[in-house]
PyMOL Python script that loads the backbone (N, CA, C, O; Angstrom):
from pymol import cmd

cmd.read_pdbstr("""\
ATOM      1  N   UNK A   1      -0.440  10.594  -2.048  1.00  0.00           N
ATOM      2  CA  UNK A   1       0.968  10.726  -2.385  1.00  0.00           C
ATOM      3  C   UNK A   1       1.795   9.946  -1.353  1.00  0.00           C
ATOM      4  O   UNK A   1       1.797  10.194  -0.148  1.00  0.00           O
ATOM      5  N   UNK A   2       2.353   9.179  -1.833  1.00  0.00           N
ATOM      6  CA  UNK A   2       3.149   8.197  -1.034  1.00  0.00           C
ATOM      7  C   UNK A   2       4.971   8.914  -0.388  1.00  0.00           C
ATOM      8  O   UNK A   2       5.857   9.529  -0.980  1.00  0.00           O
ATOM      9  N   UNK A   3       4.876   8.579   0.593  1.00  0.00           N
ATOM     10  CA  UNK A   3       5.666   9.019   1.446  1.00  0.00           C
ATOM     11  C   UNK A   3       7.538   9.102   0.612  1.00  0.00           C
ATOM     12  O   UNK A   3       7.910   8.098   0.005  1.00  0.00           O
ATOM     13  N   UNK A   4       8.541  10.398   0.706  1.00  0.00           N
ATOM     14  CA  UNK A   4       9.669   9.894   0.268  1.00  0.00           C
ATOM     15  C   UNK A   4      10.433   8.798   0.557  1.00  0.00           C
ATOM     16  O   UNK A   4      10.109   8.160   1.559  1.00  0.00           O
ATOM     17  N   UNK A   5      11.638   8.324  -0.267  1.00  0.00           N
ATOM     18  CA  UNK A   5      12.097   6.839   0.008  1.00  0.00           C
ATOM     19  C   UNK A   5      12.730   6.890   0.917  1.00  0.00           C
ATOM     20  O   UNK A   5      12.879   5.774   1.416  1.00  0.00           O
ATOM     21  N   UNK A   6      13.498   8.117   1.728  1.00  0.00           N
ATOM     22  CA  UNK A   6      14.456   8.156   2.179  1.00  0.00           C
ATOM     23  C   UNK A   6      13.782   7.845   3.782  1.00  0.00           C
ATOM     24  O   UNK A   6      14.161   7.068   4.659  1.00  0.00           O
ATOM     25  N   UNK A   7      12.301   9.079   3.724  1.00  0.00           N
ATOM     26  CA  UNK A   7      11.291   8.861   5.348  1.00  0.00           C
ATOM     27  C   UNK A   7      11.090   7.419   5.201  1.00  0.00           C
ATOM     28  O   UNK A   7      11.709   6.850   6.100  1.00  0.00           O
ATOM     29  N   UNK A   8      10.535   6.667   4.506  1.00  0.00           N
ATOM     30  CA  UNK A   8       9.641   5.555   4.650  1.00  0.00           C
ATOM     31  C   UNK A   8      11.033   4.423   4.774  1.00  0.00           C
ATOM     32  O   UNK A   8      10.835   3.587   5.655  1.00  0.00           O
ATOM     33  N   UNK A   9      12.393   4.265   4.039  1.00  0.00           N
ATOM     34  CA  UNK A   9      13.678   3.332   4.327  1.00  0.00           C
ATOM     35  C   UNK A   9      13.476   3.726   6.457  1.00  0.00           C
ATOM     36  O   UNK A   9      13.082   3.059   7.414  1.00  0.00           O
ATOM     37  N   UNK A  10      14.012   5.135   6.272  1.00  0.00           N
ATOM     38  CA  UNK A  10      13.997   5.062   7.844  1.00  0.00           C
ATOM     39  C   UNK A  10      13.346   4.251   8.345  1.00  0.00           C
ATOM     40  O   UNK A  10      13.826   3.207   8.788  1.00  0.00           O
ATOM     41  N   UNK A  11      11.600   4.671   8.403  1.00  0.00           N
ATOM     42  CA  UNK A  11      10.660   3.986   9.310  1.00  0.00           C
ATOM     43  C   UNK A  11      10.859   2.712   9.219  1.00  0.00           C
ATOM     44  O   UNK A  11      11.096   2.132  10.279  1.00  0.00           O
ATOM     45  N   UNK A  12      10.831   2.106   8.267  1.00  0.00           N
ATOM     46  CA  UNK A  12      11.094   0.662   8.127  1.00  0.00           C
ATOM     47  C   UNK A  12      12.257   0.007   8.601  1.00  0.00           C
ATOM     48  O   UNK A  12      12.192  -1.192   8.874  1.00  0.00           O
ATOM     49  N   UNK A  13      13.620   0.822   8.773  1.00  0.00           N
ATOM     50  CA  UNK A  13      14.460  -0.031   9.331  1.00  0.00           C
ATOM     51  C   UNK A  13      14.199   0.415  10.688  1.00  0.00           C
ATOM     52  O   UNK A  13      13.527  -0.421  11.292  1.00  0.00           O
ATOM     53  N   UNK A  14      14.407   1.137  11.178  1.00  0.00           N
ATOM     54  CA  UNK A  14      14.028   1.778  12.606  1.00  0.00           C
ATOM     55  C   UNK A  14      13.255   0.380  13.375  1.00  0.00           C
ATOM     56  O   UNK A  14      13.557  -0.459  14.223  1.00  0.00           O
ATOM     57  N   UNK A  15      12.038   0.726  12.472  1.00  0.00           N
ATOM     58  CA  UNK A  15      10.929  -0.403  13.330  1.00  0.00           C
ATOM     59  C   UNK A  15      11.296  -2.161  13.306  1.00  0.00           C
ATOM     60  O   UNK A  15      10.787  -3.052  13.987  1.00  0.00           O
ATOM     61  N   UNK A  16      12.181  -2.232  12.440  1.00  0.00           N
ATOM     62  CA  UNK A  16      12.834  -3.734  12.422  1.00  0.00           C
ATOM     63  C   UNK A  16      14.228  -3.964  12.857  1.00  0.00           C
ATOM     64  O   UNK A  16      14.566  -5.114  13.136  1.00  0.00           O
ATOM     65  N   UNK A  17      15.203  -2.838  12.956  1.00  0.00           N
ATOM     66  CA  UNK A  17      16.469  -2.889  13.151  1.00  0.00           C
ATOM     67  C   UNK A  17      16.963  -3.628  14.554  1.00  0.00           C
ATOM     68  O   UNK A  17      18.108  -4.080  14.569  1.00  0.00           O
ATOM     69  N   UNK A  18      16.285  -3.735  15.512  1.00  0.00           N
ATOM     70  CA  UNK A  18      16.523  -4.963  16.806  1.00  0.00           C
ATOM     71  C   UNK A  18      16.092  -5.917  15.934  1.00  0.00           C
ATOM     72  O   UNK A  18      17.178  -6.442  15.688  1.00  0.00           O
ATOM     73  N   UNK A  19      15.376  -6.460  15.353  1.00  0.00           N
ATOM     74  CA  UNK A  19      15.522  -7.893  15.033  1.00  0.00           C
ATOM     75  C   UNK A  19      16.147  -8.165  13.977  1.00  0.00           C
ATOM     76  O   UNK A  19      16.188  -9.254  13.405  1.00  0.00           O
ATOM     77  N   UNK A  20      16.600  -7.289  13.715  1.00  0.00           N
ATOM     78  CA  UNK A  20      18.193  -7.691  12.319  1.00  0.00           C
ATOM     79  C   UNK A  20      18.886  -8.039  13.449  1.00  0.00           C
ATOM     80  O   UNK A  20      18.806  -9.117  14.038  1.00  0.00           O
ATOM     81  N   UNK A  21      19.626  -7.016  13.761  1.00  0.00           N
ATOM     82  CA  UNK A  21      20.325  -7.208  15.017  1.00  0.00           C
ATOM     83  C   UNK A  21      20.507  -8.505  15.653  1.00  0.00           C
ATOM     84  O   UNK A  21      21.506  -9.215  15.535  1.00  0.00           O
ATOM     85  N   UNK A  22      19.564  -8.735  16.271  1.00  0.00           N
ATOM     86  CA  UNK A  22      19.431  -9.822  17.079  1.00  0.00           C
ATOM     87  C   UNK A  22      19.345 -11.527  16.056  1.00  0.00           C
ATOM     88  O   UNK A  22      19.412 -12.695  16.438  1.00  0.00           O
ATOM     89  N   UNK A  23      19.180 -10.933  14.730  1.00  0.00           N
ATOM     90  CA  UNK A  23      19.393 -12.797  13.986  1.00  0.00           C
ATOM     91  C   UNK A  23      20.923 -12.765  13.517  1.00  0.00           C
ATOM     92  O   UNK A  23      21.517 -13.748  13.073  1.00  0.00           O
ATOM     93  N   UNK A  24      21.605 -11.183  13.719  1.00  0.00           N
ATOM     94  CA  UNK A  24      22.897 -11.305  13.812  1.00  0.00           C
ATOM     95  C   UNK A  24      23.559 -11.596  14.477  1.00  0.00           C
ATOM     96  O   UNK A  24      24.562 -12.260  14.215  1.00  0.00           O
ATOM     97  N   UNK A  25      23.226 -11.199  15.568  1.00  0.00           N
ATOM     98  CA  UNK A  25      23.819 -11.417  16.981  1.00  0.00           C
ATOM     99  C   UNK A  25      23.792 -13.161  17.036  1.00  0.00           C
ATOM    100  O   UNK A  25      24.813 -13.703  17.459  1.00  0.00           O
ATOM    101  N   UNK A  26      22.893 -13.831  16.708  1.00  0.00           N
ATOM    102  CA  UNK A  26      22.480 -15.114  16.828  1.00  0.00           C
ATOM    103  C   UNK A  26      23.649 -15.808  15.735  1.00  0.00           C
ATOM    104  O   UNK A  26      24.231 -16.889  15.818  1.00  0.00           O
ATOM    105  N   UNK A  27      23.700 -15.189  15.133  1.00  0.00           N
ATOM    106  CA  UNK A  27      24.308 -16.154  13.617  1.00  0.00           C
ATOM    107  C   UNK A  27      25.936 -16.036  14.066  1.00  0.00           C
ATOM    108  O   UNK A  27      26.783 -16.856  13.712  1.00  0.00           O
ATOM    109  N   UNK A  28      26.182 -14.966  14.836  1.00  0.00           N
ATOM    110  CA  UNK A  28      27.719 -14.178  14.523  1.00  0.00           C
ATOM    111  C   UNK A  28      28.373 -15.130  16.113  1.00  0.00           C
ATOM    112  O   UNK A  28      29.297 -15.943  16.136  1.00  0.00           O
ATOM    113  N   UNK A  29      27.486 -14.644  17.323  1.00  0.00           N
ATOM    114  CA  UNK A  29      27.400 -14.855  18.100  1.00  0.00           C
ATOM    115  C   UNK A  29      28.480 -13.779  19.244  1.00  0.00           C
ATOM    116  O   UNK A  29      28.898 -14.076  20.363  1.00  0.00           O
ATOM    117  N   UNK A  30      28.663 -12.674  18.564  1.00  0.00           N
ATOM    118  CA  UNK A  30      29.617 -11.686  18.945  1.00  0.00           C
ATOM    119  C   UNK A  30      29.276 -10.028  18.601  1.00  0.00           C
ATOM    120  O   UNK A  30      29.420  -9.420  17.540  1.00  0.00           O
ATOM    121  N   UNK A  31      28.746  -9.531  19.990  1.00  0.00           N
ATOM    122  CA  UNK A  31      28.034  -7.812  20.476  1.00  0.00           C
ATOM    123  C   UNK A  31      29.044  -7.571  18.890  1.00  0.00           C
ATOM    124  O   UNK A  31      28.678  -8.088  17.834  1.00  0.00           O
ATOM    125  N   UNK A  32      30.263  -6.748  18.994  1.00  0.00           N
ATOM    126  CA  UNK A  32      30.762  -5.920  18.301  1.00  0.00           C
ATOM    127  C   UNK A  32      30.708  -6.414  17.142  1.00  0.00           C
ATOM    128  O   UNK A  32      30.639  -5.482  16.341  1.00  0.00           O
ATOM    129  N   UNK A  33      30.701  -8.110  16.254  1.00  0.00           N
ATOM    130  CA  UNK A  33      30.678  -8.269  15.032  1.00  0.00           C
ATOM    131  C   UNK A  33      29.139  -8.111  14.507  1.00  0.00           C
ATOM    132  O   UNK A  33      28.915  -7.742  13.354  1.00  0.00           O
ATOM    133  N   UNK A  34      28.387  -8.330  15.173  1.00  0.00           N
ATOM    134  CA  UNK A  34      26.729  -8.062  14.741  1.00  0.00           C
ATOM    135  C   UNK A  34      26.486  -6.760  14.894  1.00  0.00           C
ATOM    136  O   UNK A  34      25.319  -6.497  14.605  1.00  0.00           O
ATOM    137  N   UNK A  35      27.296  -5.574  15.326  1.00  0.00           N
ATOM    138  CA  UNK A  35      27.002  -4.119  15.239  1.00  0.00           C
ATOM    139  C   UNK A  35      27.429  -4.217  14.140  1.00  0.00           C
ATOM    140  O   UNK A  35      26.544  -4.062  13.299  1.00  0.00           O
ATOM    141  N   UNK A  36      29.280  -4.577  13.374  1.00  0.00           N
ATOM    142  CA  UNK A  36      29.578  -4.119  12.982  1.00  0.00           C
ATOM    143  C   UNK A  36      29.105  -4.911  11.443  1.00  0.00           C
ATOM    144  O   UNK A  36      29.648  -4.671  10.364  1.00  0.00           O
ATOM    145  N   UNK A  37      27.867  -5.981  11.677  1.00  0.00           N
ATOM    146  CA  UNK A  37      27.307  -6.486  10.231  1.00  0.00           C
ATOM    147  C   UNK A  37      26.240  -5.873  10.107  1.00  0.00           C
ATOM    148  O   UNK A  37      25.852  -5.915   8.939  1.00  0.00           O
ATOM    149  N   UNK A  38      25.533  -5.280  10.821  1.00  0.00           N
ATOM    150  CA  UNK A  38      24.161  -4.284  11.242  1.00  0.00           C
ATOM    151  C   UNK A  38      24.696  -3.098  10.216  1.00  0.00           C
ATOM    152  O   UNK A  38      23.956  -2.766   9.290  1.00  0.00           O
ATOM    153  N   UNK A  39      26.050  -2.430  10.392  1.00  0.00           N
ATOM    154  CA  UNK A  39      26.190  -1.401   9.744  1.00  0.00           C
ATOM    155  C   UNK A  39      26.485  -1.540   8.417  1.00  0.00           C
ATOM    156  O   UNK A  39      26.565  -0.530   7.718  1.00  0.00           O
ATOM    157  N   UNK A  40      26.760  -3.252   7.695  1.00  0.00           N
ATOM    158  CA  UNK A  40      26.949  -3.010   6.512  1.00  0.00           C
ATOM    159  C   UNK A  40      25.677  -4.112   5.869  1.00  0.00           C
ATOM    160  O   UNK A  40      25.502  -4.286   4.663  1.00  0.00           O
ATOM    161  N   UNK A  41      25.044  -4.637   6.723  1.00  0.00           N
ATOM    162  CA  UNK A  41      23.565  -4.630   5.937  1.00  0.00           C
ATOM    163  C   UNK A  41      22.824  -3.199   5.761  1.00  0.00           C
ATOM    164  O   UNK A  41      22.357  -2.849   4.677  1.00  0.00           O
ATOM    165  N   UNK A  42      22.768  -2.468   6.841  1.00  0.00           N
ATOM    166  CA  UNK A  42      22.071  -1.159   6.458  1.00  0.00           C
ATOM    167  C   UNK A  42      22.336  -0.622   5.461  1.00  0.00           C
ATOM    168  O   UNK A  42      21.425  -0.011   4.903  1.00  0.00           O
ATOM    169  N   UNK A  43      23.655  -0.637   4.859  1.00  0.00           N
ATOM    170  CA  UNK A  43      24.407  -0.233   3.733  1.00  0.00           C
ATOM    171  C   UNK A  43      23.641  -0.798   2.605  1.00  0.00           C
ATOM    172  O   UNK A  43      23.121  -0.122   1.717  1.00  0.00           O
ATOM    173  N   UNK A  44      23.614  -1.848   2.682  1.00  0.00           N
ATOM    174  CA  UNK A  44      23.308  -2.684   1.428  1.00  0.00           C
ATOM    175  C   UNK A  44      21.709  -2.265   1.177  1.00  0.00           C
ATOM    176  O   UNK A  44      21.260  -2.103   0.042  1.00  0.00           O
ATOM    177  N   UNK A  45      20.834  -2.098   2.509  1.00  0.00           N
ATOM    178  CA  UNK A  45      19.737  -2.428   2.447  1.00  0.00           C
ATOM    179  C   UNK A  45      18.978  -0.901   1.732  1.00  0.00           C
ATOM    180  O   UNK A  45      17.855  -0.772   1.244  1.00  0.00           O
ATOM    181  N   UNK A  46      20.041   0.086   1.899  1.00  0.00           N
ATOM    182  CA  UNK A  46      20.097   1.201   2.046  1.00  0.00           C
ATOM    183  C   UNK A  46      19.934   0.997   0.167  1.00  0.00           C
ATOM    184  O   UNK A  46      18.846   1.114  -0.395  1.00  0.00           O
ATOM    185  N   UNK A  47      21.342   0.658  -0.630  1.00  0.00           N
ATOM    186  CA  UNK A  47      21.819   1.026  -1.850  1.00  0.00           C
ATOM    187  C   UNK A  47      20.401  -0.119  -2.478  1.00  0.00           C
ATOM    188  O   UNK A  47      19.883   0.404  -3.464  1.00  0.00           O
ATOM    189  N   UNK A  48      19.781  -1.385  -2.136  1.00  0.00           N
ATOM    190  CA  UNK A  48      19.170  -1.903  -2.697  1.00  0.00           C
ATOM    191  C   UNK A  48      17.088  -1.475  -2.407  1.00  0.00           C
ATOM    192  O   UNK A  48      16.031  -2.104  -2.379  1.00  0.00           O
ATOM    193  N   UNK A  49      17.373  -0.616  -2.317  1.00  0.00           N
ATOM    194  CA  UNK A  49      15.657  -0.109  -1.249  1.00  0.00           C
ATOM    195  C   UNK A  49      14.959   0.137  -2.534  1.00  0.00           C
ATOM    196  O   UNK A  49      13.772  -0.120  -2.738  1.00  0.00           O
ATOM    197  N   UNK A  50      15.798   0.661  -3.394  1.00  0.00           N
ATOM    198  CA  UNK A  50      14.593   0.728  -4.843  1.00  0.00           C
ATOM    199  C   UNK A  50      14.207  -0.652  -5.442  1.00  0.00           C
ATOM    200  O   UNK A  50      13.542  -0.618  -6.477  1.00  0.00           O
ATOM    201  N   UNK A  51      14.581  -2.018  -4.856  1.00  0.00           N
ATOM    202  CA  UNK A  51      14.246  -2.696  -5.430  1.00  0.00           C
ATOM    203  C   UNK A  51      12.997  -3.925  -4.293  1.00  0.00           C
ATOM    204  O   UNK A  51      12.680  -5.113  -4.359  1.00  0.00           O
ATOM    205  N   UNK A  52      12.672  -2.832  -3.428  1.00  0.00           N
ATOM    206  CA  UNK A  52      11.868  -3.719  -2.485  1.00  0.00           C
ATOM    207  C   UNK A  52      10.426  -3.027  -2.843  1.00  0.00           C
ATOM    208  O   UNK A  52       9.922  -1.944  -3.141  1.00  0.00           O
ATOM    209  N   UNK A  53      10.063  -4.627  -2.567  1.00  0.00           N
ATOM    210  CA  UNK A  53       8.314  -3.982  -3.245  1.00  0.00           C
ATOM    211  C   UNK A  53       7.704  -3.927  -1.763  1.00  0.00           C
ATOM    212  O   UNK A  53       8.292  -4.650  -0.959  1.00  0.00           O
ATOM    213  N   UNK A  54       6.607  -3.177  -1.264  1.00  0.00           N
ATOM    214  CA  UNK A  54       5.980  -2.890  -0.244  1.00  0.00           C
ATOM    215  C   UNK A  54       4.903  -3.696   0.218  1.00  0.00           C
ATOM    216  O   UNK A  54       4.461  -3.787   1.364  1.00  0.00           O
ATOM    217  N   UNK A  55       4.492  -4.339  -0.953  1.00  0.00           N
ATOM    218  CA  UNK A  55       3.692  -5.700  -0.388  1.00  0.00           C
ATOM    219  C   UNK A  55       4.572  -6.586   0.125  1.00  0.00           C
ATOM    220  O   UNK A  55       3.965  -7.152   1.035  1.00  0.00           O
ATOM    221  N   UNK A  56       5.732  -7.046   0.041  1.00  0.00           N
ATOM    222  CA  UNK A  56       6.495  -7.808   0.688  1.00  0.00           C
ATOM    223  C   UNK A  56       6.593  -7.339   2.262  1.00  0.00           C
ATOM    224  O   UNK A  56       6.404  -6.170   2.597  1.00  0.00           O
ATOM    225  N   UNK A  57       6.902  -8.369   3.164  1.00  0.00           N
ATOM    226  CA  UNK A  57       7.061  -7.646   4.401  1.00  0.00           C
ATOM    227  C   UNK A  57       8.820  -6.994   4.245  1.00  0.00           C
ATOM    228  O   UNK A  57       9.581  -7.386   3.360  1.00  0.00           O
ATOM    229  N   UNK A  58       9.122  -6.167   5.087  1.00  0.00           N
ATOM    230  CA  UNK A  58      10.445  -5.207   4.663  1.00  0.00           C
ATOM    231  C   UNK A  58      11.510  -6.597   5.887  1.00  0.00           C
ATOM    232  O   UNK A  58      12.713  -6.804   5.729  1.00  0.00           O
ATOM    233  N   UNK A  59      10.977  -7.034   6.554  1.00  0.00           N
ATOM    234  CA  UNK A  59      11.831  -7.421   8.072  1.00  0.00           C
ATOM    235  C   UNK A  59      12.336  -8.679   7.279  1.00  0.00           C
ATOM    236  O   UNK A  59      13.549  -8.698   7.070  1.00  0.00           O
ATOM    237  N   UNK A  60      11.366 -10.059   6.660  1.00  0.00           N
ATOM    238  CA  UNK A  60      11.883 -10.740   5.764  1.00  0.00           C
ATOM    239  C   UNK A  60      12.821 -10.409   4.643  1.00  0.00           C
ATOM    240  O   UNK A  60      13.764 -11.185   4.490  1.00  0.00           O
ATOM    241  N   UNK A  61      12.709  -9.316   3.781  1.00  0.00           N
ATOM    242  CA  UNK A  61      13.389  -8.850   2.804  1.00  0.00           C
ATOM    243  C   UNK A  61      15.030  -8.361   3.245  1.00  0.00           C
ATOM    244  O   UNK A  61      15.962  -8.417   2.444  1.00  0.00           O
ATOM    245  N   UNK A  62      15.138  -7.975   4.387  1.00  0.00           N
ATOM    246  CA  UNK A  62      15.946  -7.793   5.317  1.00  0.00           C
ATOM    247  C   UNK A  62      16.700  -8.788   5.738  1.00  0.00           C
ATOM    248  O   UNK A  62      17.891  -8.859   5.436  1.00  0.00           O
ATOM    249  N   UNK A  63      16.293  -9.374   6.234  1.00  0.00           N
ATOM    250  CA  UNK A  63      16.952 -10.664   6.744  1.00  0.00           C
ATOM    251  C   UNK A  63      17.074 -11.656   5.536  1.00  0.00           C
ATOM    252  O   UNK A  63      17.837 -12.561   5.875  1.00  0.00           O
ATOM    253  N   UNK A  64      16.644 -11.825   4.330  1.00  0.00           N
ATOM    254  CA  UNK A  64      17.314 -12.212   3.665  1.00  0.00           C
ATOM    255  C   UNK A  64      18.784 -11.451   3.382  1.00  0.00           C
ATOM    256  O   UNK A  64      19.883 -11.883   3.729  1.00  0.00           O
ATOM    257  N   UNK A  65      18.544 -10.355   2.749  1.00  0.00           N
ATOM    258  CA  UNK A  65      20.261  -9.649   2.898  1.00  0.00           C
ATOM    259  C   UNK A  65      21.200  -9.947   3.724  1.00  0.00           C
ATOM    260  O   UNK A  65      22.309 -10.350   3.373  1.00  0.00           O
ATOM    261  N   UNK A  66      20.795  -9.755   5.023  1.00  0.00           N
ATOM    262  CA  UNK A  66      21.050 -10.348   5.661  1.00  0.00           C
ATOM    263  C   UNK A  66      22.010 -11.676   6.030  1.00  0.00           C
ATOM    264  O   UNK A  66      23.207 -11.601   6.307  1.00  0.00           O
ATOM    265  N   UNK A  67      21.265 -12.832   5.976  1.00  0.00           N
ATOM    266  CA  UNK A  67      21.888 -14.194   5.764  1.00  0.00           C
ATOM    267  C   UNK A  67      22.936 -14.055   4.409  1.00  0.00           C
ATOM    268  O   UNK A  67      23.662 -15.016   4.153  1.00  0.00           O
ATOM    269  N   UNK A  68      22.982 -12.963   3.650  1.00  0.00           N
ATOM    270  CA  UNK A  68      23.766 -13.137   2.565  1.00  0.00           C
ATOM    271  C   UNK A  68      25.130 -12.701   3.228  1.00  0.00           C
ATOM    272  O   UNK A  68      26.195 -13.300   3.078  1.00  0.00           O
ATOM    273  N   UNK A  69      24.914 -11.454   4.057  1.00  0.00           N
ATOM    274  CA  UNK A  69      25.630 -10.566   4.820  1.00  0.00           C
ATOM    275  C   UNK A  69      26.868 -11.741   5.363  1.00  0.00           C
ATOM    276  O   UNK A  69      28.024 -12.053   5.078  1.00  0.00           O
ATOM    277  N   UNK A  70      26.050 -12.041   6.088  1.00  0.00           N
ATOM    278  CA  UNK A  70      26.863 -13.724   7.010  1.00  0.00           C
ATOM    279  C   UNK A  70      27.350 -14.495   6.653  1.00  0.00           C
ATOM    280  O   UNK A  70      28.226 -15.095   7.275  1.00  0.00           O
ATOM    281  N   UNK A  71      26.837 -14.853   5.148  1.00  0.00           N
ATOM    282  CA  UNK A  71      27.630 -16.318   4.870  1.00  0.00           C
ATOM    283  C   UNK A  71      29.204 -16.036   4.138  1.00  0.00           C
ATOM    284  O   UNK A  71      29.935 -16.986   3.859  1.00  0.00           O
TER     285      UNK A  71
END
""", "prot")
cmd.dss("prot")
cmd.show_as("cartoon", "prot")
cmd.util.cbc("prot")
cmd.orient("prot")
């Protein structure tokens, strides 16, 4: 039985969320605007999680949103 969506979203951003972070931090080039794009990719990544498949890696799938986040 495979883990709920809500435990397994956690673990997965948890364990990747510094390197969102940090390709934000890179792209934005500003502490408070890459927190404050961190909090609305999580958002997104959050409302779109039923549509990520688990063979994909989650950190790529992420950072695509991501770069969408930014542009």
């Amino acid at each position: 039985m495979g883990k709920d969506p809500h435990t397994r979203f956690l673990e997965l951003h948890m364990a990747n969320q510094r390197d969102i972070f940090n390709y934000l931090l890179a792209a934005v080039h500003d502490f408070q605007d890459a927190e404050d794009l961190l909090q609305d990719v999580t958002l997104v990544l959050w409302k779109k999680f039923d549509q990520y498949k688990e063979e994909f890696p989650f950190l790529r799938w992420a950072l695509g949103i991501a770069r969408r986040e930014v542009a």
